[in-house]
C-alpha positions as CSV (number, residue, x, y, z in Angstrom):
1,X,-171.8,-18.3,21.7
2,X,-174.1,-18.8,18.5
3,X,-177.7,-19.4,18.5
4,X,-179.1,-20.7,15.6
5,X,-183.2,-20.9,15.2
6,X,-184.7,-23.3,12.7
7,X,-188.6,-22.1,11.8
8,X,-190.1,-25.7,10.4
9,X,-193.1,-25.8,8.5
10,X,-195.6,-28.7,7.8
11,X,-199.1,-29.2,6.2
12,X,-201.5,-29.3,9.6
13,X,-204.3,-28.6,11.1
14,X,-205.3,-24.9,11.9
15,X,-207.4,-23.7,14.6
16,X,-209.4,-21.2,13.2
17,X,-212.6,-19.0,13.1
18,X,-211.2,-17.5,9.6
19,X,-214.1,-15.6,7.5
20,X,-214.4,-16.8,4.3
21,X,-212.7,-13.9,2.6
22,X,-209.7,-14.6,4.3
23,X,-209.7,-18.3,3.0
24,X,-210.7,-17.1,-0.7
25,X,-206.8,-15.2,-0.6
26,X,-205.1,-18.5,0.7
27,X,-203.5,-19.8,-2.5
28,X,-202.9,-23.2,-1.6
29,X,-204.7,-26.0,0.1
30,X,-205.8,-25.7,3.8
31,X,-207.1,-27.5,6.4
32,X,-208.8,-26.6,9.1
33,X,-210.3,-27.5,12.5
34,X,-213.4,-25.8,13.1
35,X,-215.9,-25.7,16.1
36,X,-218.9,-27.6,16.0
37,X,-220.8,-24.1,16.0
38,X,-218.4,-23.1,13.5
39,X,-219.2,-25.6,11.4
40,X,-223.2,-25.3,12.2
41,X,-222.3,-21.4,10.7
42,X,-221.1,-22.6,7.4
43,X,-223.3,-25.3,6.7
44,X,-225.9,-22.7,7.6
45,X,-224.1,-20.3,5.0
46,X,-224.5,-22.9,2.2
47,X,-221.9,-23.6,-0.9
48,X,-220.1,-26.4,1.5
49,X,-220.4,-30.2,1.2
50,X,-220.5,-31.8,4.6
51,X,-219.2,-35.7,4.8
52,X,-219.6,-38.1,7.6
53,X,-216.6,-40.9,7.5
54,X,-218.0,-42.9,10.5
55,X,-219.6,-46.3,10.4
56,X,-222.7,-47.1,8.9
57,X,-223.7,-48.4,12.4
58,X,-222.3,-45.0,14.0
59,X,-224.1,-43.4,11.2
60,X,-228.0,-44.9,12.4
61,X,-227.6,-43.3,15.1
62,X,-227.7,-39.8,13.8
63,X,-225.8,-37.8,12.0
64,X,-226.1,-33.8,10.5
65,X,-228.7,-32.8,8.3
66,X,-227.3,-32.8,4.5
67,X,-224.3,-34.5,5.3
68,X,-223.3,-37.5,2.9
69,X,-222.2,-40.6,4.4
70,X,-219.1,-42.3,3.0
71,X,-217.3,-44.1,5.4
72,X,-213.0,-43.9,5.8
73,X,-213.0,-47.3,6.6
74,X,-214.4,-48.7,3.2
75,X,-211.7,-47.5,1.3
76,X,-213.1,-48.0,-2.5
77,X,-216.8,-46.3,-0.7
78,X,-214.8,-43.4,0.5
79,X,-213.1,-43.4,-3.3
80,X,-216.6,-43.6,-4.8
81,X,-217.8,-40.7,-2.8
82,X,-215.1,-38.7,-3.1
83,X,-215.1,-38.6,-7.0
84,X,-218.8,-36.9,-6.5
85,X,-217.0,-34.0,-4.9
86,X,-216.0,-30.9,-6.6
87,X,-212.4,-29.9,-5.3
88,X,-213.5,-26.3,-5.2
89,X,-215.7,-26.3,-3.2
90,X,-215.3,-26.1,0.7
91,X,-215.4,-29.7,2.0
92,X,-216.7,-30.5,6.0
93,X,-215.2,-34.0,7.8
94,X,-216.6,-35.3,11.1
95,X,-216.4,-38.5,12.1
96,X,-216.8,-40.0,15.9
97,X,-213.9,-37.4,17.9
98,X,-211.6,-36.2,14.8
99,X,-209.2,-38.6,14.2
100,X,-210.8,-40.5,11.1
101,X,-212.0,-37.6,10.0
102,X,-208.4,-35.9,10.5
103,X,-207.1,-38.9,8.0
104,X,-210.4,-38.4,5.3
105,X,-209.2,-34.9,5.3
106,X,-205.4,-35.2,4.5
107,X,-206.9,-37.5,2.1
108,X,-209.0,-35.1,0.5
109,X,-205.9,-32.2,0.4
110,X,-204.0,-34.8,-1.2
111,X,-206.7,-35.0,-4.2
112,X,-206.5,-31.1,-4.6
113,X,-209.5,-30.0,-2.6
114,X,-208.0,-26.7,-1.4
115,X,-210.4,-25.8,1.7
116,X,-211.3,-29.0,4.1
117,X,-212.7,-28.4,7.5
118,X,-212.4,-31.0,10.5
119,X,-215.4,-30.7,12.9
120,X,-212.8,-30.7,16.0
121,X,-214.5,-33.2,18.7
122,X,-216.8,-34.7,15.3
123,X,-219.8,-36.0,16.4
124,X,-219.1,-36.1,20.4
125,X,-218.5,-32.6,20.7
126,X,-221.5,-31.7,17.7
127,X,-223.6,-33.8,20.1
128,X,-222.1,-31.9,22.8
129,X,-223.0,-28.5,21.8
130,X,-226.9,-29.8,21.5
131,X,-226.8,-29.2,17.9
132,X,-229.3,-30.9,15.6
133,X,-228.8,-33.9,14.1
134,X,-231.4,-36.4,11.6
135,X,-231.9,-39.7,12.5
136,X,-232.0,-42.0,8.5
């Protein structure tokens, strides 16, 4: 009898707790799904622009301190904001639970942005965790 074992590789989301030395060796783009108190850590840490694709209506109700609103479902606004972005720079998307912000973010690795972060949970799960957020 033969066996034969197929190893298949696609672009997806990563668990991970990775320090940023680790990331700084990856040579090509990466996403990521990080923990709301992950994600609390590197905002903290600085040198990472945070983005909020939810609603603007989602958005009234709070949202993280710093982050810059531009919404996934206004395509040419998500555009806009996107061209203020430097692709070097680590990138962090949350929207509601993840799954918008799971799209911005293949959309972002797409456009060359090599490190992109996806608040796993997004908002729920920040909210969850009791962890600040501004009211505009």
């Amino acid at each position: 009898m033969v066996i034969f074992g197929f190893v298949v590789s696609c672009q997806s989301p990563v668990d991970s707790e990775h320090s940023a030395e680790t990331l700084a060796q990856i040579q090509t783009p990466l996403l990521l799904n990080i923990s709301p108190a992950e994600a609390q850590k590197r905002i903290a840490e600085g040198n990472v622009a945070v983005i909020d694709v939810r609603t603007a209506g989602e958005v009234a109700e709070g949202m993280i301190a710093g982050a810059t609103h531009a919404d996934i479902l206004t395509p040419s606004d998500f555009e806009k904001s996107l061209s203020s972005l430097d692709p070097s720079k680590p990138i962090i998307v949350y929207c509601k639970v993840g799954g918008r912000s799971k799209k911005a973010a293949d959309l972002l690795i797409d456009r060359g942005f090599f490190q992109v972060y996806n608040i796993s949970g997004g908002m729920d799960a920040w909210k969850a965790a009791e962890l600040p957020i501004e009211k505009i």
